[in-house]
C-alpha positions in Angstrom: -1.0 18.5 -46.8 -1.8 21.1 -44.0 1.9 22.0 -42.7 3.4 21.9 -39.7 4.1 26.1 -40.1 0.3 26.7 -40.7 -0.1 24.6 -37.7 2.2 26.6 -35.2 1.5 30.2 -36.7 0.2 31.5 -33.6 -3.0 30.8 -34.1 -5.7 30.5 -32.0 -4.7 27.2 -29.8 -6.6 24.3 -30.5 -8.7 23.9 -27.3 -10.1 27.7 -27.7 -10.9 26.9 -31.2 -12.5 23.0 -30.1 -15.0 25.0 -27.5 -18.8 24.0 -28.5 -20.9 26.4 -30.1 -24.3 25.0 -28.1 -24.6 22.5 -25.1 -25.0 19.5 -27.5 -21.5 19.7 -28.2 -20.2 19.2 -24.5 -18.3 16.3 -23.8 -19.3 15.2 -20.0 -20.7 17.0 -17.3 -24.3 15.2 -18.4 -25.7 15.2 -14.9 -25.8 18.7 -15.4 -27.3 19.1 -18.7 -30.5 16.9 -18.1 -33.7 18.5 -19.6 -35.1 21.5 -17.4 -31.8 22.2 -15.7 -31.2 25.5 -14.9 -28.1 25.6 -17.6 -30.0 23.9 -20.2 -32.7 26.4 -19.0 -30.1 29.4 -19.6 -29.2 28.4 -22.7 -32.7 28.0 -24.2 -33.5 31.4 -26.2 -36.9 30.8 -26.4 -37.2 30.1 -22.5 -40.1 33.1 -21.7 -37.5 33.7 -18.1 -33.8 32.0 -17.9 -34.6 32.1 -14.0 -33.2 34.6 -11.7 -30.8 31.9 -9.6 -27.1 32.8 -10.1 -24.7 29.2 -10.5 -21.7 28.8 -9.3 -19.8 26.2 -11.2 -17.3 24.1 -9.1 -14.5 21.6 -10.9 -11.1 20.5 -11.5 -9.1 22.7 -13.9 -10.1 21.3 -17.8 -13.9 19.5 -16.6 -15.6 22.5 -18.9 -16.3 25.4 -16.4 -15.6 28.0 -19.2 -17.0 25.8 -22.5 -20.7 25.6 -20.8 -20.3 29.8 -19.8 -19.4 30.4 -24.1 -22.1 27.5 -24.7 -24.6 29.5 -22.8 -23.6 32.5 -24.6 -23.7 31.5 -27.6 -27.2 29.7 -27.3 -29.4 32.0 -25.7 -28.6 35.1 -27.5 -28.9 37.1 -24.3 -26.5 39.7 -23.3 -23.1 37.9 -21.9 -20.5 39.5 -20.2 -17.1 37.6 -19.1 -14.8 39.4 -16.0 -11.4 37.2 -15.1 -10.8 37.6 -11.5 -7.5 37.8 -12.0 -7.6 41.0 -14.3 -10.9 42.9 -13.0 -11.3 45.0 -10.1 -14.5 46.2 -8.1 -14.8 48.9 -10.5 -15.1 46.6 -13.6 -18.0 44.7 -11.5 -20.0 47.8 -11.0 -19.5 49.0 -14.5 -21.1 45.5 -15.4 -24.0 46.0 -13.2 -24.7 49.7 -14.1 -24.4 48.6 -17.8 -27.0 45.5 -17.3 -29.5 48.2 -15.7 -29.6 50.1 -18.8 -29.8 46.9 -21.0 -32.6 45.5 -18.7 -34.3 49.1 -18.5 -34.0 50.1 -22.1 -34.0 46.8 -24.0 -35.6 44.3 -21.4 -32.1 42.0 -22.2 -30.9 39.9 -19.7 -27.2 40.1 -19.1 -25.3 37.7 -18.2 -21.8 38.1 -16.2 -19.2 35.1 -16.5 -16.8 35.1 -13.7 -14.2 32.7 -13.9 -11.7 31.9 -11.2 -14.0 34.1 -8.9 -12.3 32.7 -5.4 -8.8 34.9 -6.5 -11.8 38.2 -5.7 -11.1 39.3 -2.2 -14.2 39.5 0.3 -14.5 43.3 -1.1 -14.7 42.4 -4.6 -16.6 39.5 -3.8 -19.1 41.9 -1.9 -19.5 44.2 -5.1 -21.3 41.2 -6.5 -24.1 41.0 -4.2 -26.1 43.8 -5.0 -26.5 43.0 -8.8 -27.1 39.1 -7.4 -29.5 39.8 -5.4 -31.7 42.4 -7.5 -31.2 40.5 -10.1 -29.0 42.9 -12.9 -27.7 40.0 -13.5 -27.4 36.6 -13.7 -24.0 35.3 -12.0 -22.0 32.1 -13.8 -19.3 31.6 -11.3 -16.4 29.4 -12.1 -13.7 28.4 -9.3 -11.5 25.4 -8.9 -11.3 25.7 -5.1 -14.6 24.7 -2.6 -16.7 27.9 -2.3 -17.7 26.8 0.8 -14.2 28.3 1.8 -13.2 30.8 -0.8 -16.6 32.8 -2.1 -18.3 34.3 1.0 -21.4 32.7 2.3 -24.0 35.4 1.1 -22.9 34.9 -2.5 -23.2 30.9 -1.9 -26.5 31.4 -0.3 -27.7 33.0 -3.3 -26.8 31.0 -5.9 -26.6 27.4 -7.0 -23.8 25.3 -6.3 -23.1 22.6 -9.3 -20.1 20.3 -9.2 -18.9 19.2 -11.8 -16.8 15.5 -12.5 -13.7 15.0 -13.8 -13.9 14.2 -17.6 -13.7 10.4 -17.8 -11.5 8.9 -20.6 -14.7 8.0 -23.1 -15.4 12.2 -22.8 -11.8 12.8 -23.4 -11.9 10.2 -26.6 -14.7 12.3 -27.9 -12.9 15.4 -27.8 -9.9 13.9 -29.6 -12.0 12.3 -32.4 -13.7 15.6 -33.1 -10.9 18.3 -32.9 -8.8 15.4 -35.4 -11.9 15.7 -37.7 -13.3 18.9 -37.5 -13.0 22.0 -39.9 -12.5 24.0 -36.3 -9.8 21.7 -35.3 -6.7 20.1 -37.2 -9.5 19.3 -40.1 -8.1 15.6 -40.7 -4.3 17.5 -41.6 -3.5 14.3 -39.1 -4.5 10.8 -38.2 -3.7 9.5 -34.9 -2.9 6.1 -33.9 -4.6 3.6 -31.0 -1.6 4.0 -28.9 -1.3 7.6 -29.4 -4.8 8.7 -28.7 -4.4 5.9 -25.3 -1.3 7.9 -24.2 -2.7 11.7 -24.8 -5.9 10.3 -22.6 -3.7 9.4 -20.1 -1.9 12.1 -20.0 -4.8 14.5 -19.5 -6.2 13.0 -16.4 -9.6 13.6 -16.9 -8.8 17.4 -18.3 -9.8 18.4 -21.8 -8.0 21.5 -22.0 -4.2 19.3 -21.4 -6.0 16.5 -23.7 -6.2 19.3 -26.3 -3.2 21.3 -25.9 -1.1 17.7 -26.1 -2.5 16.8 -29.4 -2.3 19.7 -31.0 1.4 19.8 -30.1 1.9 16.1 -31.3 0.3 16.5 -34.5 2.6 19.4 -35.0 5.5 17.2 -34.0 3.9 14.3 -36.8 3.2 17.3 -39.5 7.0 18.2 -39.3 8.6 14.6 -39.0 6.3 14.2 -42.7 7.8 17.5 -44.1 11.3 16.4 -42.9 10.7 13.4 -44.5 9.2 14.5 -47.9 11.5 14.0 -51.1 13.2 16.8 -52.6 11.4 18.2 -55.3 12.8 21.9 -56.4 11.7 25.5 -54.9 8.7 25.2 -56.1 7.6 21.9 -55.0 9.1 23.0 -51.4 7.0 25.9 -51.2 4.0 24.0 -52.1 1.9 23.1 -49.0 -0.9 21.2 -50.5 -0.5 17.2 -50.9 -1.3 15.2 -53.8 -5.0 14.1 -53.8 -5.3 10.5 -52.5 -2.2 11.2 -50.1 -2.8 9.7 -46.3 -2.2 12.3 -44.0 0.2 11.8 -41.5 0.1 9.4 -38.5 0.6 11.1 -34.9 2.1 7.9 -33.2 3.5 8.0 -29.6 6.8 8.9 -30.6 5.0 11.8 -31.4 3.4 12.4 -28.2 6.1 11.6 -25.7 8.6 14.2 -27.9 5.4 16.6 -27.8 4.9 16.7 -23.8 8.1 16.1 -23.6 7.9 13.0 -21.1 8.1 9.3 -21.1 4.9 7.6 -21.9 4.7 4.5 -19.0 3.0 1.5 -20.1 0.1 1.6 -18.1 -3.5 0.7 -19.0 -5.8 1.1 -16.4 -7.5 -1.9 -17.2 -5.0 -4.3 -17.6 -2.2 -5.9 -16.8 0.4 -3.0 -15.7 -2.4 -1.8 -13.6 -2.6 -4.7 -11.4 1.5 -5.2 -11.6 2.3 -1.8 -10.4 -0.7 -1.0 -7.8 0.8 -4.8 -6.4 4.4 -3.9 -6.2 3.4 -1.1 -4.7 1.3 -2.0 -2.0 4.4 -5.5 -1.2 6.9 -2.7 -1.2 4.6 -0.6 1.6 4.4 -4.1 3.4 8.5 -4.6 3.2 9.5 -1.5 4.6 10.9 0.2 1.4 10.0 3.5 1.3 12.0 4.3 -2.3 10.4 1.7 -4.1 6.6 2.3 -2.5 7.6 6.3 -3.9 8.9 5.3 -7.0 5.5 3.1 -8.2 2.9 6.3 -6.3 4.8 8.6 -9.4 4.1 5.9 -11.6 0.6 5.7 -11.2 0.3 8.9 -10.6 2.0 10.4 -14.3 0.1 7.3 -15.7 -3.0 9.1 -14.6 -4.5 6.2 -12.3 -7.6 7.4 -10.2 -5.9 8.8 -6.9 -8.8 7.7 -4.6 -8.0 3.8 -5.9 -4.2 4.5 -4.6 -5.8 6.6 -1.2 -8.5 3.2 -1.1 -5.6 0.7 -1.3 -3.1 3.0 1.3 -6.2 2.2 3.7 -6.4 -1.3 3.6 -2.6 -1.7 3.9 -2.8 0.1 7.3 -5.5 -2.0 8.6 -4.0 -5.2 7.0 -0.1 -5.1 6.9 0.2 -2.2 10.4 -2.7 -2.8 12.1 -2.2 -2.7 16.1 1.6 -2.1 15.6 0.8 1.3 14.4 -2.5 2.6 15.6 -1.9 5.8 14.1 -1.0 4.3 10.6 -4.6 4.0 9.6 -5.7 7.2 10.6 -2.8 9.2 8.4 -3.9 6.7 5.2 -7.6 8.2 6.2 -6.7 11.5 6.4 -5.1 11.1 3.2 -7.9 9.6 1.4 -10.5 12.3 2.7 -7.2 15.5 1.3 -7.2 13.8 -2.0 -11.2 14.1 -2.2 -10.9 17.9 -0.9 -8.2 19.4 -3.1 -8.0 16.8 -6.0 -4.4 16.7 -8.0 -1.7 17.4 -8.6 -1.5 18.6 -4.7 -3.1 15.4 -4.0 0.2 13.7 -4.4 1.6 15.4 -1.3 -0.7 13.5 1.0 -0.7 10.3 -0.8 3.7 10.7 -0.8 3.4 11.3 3.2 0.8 8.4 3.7 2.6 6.2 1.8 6.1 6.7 3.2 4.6 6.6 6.8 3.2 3.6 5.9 6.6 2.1 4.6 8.8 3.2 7.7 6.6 2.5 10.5 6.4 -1.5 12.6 4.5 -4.0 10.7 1.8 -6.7 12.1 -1.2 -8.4 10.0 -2.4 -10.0 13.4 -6.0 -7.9 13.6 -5.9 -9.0 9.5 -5.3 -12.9 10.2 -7.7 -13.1 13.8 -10.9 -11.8 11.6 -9.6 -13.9 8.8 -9.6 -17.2 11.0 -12.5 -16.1 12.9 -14.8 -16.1 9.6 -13.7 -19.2 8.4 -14.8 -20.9 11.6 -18.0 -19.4 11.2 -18.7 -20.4 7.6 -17.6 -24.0 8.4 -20.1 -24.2 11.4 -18.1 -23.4 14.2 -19.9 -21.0 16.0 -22.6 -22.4 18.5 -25.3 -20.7 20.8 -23.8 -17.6 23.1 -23.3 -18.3 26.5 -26.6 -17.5 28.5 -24.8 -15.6 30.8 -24.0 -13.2 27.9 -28.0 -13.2 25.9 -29.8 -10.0 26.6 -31.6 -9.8 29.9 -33.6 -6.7 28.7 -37.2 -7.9 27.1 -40.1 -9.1 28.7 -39.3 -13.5 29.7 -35.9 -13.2 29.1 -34.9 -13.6 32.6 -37.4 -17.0 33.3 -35.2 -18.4 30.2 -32.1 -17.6 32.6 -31.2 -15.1 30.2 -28.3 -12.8 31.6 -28.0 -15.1 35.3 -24.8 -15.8 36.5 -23.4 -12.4 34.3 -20.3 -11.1 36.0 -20.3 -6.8 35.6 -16.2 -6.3 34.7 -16.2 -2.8 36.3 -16.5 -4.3 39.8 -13.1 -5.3 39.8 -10.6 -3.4 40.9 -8.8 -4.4 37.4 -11.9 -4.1 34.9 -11.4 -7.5 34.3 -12.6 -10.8 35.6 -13.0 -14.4 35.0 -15.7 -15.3 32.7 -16.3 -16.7 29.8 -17.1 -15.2 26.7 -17.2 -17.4 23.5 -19.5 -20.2 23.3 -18.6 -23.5 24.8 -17.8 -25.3 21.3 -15.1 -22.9 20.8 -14.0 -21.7 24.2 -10.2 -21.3 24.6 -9.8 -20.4 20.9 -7.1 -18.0 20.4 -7.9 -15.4 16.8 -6.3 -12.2 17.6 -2.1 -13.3 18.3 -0.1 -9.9 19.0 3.6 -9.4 17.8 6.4 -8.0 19.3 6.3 -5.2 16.8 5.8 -1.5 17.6 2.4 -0.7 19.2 1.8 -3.9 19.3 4.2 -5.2 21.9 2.8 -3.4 25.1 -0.8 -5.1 23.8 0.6 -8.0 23.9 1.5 -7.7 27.3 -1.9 -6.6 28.5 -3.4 -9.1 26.5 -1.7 -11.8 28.8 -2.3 -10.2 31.8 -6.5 -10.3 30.7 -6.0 -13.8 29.4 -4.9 -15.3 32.5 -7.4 -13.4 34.6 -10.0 -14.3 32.0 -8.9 -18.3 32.4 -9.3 -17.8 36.4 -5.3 -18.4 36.3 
């Protein structure tokens, strides 16, 4: 048995071990890796030129910025270089491009200069780049989790591809699992790991393969030492001996395992069933009954249960058209702007957003009368109560249309001194048929009163 010590000796962590050795072992990111791409291109040794466009790769921490840089590298056999933003100065950068000269000059090798986290370079670091760019010493692989657009300056954009990649979806995360579990590279089958396990250390990762990683090798160590604990006594020599018996199962990572490993409560929560449905409905009925704790207390649920933050932004829309509506006018624009901040800076900040939307939401006057007047006007429609519009109201515009008394007898509202006047405006089957019914709630009250002010002016009352 492979033991838990061996596991934890400070070896290289699993995820650096785990990274693939060409671009067939990348999990995701395939819209990126289609034939003739310019990284499947960069990564071909025998390609007669890898191109002279620079990439900047853009993603969410874990999607595989650095794995396709070291796939690249290890591929192509040209010349590769890595610089951490963090660590290298303007100095390091033109060392890099002085050295690439010579290697181009002398040996006609292509260098190629990984960058990651390049939006931490300042504009003057950044601009130490461009020469090398844009002569072509080197070809640039960028990698930042922040939009270029607003941290690398707009020559270095100009000059180089932009490629986004996805989040890793949870099939792409299972692959990972199943091969750093199996392979020689990984925990070489020391472990097994069961259904609900493997279902909680997907969730957990969010669509990151790096915190996928890191959480299982820290379970299976948790699983390794619970089977050590639990192995008989035997003598010195028996305890000292690390190997199991031939035919012996290795041990199970369960989600015991996992939840003492990440050190955090494993939720019940499957994203395609029942819990799903339970908790994304409790949620949006406590938004609608003006509980603010409870609306809180299910967001953190689906959040640390992974859940797809622009389903919660999607649903934190509808409830301020449906449940505020008119009360609030403002309501739906906050759940908007919420929805479009979660699409620009992803999570975990995404939760601040979707906290304020969703506690605005809960706190502000309620009214579902915009929600029930479109609902009662479509079911008069589909049952056939509709009829011809009035020909006071048909366009007057084409050629005939005003023989067929198109647009006769049309009263213009702005010539009233209260841009309103008496007319009417549905057809005649269904005239005096009241859909939109304003509350006394919020917003909503002072419509009301306008509304029957323009109703009685409307009825010639």
């Amino acid at each position: 048995m492979t033991s838990a010590a061996a596991l934890l000796s400070g070896q290289t962590p699993l995820a650096v071990r785990m990274r693939p050795v060409s671009l067939d072992e990348v999990a995701g990111q395939q819209h990126l890796l289609r034939a003739g791409s310019p990284i499947v291109a960069l990564a071909d040794p025998d390609a007669k030129s890898p191109g002279a466009v620079s990439i900047i790769l853009w993603g969410p921490p874990g999607t595989g910025k650095t794995t396709l840089a070291q796939a690249i590298a290890r591929s192509s056999g040209r010349r590769f270089v890595e610089l951490s933003a963090i660590t290298a100065g303007v100095k390091d950068v033109r060392e890099v491009m002085q050295e690439a000269i010579t290697q181009r000059d002398l040996y006609g090798q292509t260098t190629i200069l990984f960058l990651d986290e390049i939006h931490r370079f300042t504009k003057a670091q950044q601009d130490a780049l461009l020469p090398g760019v844009e002569n072509g010493w080197v070809i640039l692989i960028a990698a930042t989790t922040e939009n270029p657009s607003f941290s690398v300056i707009s020559p270095l954009v100009s000059r180089s591809l932009l490629l986004t990649l996805k989040p890793l979806t949870d099939e792409d995360i299972g692959v990972l699992l199943d091969r750093a579990v199996a392979d020689a590279r990984g925990l070489g089958g020391a472990v097994t790991v069961a259904d609900d396990a493997r279902a909680a250390l997907i969730r957990l990762a969010s669509g990151d393969g790096r915190r996928a990683l890191t959480g299982l090798e820290a379970a299976a160590a948790v699983a390794l030492s619970r089977a050590e604990g639990e192995r008989p006594a035997g003598g010195e020599e028996q305890a000292a001996d690390d190997e199991a018996e031939p035919g012996d199962a290795p041990p199970e990572v369960t989600d015991e395992d996992v939840a003492q490993a990440v050190d955090r409560a494993l939720l019940r929560y499957d994203r395609q069933g029942d819990e799903h449905y339970d908790v994304i409905s409790a949620f949006i009925k406590s938004i609608r009954g003006s509980d603010p704790d409870a609306a809180v207390h299910y967001l953190a649920r689906m959040i640390e249960a992974g859940e797809d933050p622009r389903f919660i932004a999607r649903r934190l829309v509808i409830s301020a058209a449906e449940d505020i509506g008119l009360a609030d006018p403002q309501a739906l624009l906050i759940a908007t702007a919420a929805a479009d901040a979660v699409a620009f800076i992803g999570m975990p900040e995404g939760r601040i957003p979707l906290a304020e939307a969703t506690i605005y939401l809960a706190t502000t006057a309620k009214s579902n009368a915009a929600y029930n007047a479109i609902n009662q006007a479509i079911a008069d429609v589909r049952s056939g109560g509709f009829g011809r519009v009035p020909i006071h109201l048909r366009d007057a515009h084409y050629a005939g249309a005003k023989r067929l008394g198109h647009g006769k007898g049309y009263r213009y509202p702005h010539d009233a001194d209260a841009g309103v006047l008496a007319q009417q405006y549905l057809p005649d089957e269904l005239e005096g048929r009241r859909y939109y019914n304003p509350k006394e709630l919020g917003a909503e009250r002072d419509v009301s009163a306008r509304l029957e002010r323009i109703r009685r002016i409307l009825d010639g009352r």
